[in-house]
Structures are given as C-alpha cells and as structure tokens.
C-alpha positions in Angstrom: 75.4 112.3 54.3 72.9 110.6 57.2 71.8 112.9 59.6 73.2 112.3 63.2 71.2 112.7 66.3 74.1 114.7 68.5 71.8 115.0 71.4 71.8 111.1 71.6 75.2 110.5 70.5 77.6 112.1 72.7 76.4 111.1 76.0 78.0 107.2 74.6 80.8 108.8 73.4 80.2 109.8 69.6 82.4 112.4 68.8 84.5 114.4 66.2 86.9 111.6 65.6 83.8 109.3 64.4 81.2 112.0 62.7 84.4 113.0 60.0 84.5 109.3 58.8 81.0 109.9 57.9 81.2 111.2 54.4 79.1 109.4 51.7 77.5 107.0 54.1 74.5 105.8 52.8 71.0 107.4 54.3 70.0 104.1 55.3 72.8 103.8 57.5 73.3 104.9 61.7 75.9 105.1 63.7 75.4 102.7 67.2 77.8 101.1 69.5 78.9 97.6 70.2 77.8 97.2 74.1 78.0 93.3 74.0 78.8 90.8 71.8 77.8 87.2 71.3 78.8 84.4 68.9 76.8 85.4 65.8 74.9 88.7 66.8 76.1 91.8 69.2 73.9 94.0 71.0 74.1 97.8 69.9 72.9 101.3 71.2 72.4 104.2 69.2 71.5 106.6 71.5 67.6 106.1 71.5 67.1 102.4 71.7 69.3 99.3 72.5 69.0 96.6 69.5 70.3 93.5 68.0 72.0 93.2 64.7 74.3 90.5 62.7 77.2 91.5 61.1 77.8 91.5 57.0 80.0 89.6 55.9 82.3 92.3 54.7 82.3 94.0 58.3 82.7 90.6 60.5 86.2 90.8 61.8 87.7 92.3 64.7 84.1 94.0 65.9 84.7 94.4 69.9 82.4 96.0 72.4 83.2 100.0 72.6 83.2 99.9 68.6 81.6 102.3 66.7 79.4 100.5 63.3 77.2 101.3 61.0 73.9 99.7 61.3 71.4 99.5 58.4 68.0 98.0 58.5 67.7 94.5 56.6 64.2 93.2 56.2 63.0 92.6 60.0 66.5 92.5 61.4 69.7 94.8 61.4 72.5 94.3 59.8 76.5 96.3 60.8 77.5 97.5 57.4 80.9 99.2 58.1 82.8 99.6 61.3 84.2 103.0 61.9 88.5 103.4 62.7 88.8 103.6 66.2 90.7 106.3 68.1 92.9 103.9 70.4 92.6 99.7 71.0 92.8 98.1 74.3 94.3 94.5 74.0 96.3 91.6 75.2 98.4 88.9 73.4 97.2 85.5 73.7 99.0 82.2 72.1 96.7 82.7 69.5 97.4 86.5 68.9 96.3 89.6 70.0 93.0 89.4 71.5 91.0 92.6 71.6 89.5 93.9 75.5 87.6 97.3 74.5 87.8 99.9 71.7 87.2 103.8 72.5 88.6 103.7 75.9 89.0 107.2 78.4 90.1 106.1 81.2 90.7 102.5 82.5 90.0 101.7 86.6 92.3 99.4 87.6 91.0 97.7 90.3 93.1 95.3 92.8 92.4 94.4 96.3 94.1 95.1 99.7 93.7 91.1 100.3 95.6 88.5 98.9 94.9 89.8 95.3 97.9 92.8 96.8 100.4 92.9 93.9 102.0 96.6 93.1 104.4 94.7 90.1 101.3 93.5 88.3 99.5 97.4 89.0 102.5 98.7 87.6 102.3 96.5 84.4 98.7 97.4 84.0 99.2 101.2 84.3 101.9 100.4 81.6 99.9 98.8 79.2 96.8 100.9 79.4 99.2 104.2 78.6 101.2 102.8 75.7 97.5 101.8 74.6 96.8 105.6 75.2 93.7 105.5 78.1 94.4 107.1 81.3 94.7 104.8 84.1 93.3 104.8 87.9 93.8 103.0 90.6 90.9 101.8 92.2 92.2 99.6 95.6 89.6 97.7 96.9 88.9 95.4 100.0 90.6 97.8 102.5 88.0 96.2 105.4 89.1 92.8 104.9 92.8 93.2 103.8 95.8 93.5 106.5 98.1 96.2 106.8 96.1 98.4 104.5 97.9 101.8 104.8 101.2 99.9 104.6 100.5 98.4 101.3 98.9 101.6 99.8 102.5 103.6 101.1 104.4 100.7 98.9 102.1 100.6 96.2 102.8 104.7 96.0 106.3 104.6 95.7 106.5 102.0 92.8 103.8 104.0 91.1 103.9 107.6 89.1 102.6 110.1 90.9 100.5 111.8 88.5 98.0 108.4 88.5 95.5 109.1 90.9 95.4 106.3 93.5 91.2 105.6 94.9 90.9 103.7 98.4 86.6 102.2 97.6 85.3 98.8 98.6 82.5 98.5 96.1 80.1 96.5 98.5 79.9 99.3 100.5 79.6 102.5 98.6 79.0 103.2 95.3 82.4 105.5 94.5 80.1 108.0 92.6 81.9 111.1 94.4 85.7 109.9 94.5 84.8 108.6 90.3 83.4 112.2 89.6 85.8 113.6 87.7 85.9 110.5 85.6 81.9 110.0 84.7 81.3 112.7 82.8 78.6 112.5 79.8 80.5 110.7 77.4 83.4 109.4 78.6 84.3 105.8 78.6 85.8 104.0 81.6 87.0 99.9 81.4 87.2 98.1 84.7 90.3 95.7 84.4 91.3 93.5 87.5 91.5 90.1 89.2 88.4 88.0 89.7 86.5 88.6 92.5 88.1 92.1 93.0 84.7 94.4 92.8 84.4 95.3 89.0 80.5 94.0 88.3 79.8 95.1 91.8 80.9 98.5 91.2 79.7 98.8 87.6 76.0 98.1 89.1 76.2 100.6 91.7 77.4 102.9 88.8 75.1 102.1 86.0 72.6 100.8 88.2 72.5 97.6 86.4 71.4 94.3 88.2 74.8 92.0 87.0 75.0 88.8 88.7 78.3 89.3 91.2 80.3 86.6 93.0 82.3 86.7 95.9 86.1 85.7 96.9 86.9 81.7 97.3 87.5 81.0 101.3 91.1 80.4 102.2 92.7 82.2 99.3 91.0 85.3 98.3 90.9 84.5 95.0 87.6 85.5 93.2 85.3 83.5 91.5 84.5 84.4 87.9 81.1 86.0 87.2 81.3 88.2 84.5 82.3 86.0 81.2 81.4 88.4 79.0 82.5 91.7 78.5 79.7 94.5 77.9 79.2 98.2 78.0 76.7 99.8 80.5 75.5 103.9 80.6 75.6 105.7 83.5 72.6 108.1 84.9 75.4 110.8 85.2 76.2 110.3 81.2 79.6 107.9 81.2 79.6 104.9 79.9 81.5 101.7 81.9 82.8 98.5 80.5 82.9 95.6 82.7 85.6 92.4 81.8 85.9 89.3 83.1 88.9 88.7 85.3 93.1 88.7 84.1 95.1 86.1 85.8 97.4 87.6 83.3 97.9 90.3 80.8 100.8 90.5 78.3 100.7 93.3 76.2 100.1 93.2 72.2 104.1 94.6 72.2 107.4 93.7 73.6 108.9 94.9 77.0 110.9 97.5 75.4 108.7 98.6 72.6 106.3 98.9 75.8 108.1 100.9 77.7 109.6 103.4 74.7 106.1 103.8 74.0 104.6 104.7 77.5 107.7 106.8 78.2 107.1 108.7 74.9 103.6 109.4 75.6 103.9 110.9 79.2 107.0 112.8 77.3 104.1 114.3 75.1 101.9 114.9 77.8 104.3 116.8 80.1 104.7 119.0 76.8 101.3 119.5 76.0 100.8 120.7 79.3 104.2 123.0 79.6 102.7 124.6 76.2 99.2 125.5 77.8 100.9 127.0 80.8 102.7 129.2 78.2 99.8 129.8 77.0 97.6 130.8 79.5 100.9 133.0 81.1 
C-alpha cells in the first residue's frame, strides 16, 4: 500500500472515504485532486505541488474537477491511473445527458442577487437539487446596494425557503464574507459556488482564495451578468477550505424527475432530523 502524506491531504479534502479504496495500489501511484480540467490534460494538486497530467485510457471518462485520481509518473509527464468512487456527485441534465458540475461537494453557496437576477422559485429549485445531491446548501444573496426593496425580497425569499438553510446578506465587491462563511471554511471542506452570471461567484472566490480570476460585471439595462468564468476550477483557501467556482446557470434541471426529486430531498432531511433526535438522546 502507497504511503499517504495526511498532513497534506486533508486540508483539500482527503479523507476516510478515499484512503479505504486504497488497498493494493501500486507504490508508484498518489492520490491528487482534479482542480481544473481541459480538453486533453487536467490540472491536479496533491497536497505539496499543483501538476499537470493526461489521463490513461482506461481512466478517461467522467473525470470532473473535485475528483479524487491516482496519478503515477510516466516518463517526463503524469499520467491518472484510476479514479477513486466519489462520496456524492453534483450534476445537471442536458439534451445530451447528465452533465457532471463538481464531485466531493460540502456545502454549495448559492448565490443570487437582490437585482433583477431576484428569483426565490429558481433558489428554491437549487436548494432542492443540491440536497437530493447530498451537499448542504447556503444562501448567499448578493447585490443588496444596488437591488430595490432589499429587506422585502429577503422576507419573501424566507417564507418559500426551509428554515434550517442559513440565509447570508454579502455583496462580494465589498467585503470578502470571510466572517459570515466561517463556519463553512474550515480545513478541508469543500464549498461550490452555483448562481447566475454576473451574480459575484469569481469575485467572491478571489477574495476567499486570494486568487487573481478575471471578473465581469452586470450588462446595463438588465442586470444580467456577463460570463467570465468558462471553466470550472477548484481554488484552496488560506483558512484550509477549498472553493469551486462555475460558470453561470441560466438553467439547471436536475439528473432526476420532479418527483423522484422531491422523495429524495424529503427523505434526506427525514434522515437528518433523525440523526439529530438520536444525538440529543444521546447526549441526554
């Protein structure tokens, strides 16, 4: 079995779930995560250094960034031998079929503006998805100094929402949100930003990450943003956390039907209302 640098590891989100799929691995091999990925080659991290390696032909399909592989050395370059099962699967449907957002997912920001981009029905389908896809979802509502009737639309937005989704007020522009996102940046956790174009999510991932992404504004006369992210790609945070940032939805139709959606969201915060009734028990 490979020996695993833990000390690296964990801050980008390695963890029990990975290290037991690790029996018989070859030597040669290391575990790294996907943090972008291109046409032929993807950009991986394995805790000490950031790299580039192509995929063998026997582990090409269905690699997304947030994956866990392992990476073997091939001559000069790298090569991903084997991705490893991962513990949940963000992803939308598309004509062509499902198309994959982000693997090994926390907690997913939602973010949506006070502006024009205001639209609790399409907040509520996200927080939908992201459960039956098993990552905790936040609202992040952005935009509050340029939207209209603020308070009034955060007061609608709370009655269409559950209450145990924690609602954030944060125009990225002008703050960084590292104190109201505290309890979610932890070393590592993985967070997803998932919103409209324009909305904040590169501009909030830099002042996170301290990354230098290129970031766009809103179109004049509509709100509506202009696309500047195209790729999607996985940044660490100084605090430990790891962020993905996604290019904009106009849509999202989840890889399930409405009512296979909603059986499976209900049963999971059914689950989660037990779990936590049996560790009151427990700690009465």
């Amino acid at each position: 079995m490979i020996e695993l640098d833990y000390a690296a590891l964990r801050p980008i989100g390695f963890n029990q779930h990975f290290s037991s799929q690790l029996a018989a691995v070859p030597p040669a091999c290391r575990p790294a995560r996907i943090i972008q990925v291109q046409r032929d080659w993807l950009t991986l991290d394995d805790g000490r250094q950031v790299f580039s390696a192509r995929p063998a032909h026997h582990a090409a399909p269905a690699l997304v960034v947030g994956d866990w592989v392992l990476a073997a050395a091939n001559g000069r370059d790298d090569r991903i031998e084997r991705l490893l099962e991962p513990f949940n699967r963000l992803a939308r449907r598309m004509a062509s079929g499902p198309q994959a957002l982000a693997n090994n997912v926390d907690t997913a920001l939602l973010l949506m503006g006070l502006d024009n981009d205001f639209n609790p029905r399409r907040m509520e389908r996200y927080i939908a998805i992201v459960r039956a896809c098993d990552v905790a979802p936040v609202m992040v509502l952005t935009k509050g100094d340029i939207g209209s009737e603020a308070d009034d639309k955060i007061a609608r937005l709370r009655q269409r929402i559950p209450a145990d989704v924690p609602a954030l007020a944060l125009h990225p522009a002008g703050q960084d949100g590292k104190g109201v996102l505290a309890p979610w940046l932890g070393a590592g956790q993985t967070l997803v930003l998932l919103g409209s174009s324009g909305v904040g999510k590169s501009t909030l991932t830099n002042a996170l990450a301290g990354s230098a992404q290129a970031t766009g504004g809103t179109r004049r006369g509509d709100d509506r943003g202009r696309h500047t992210t195209t790729v999607r790609s996985l940044h660490r945070c100084p605090d430990g956390a790891c962020i993905i940032d996604t290019p904009g939805l106009r849509a999202w139709q989840a890889d399930a039907d409405e009512d296979d959606l909603a059986e499976r969201s209900r049963w999971k915060s059914l689950n989660k209302e037990a779990r936590q009734r049996g560790r009151d028990k427990r700690g009465g």
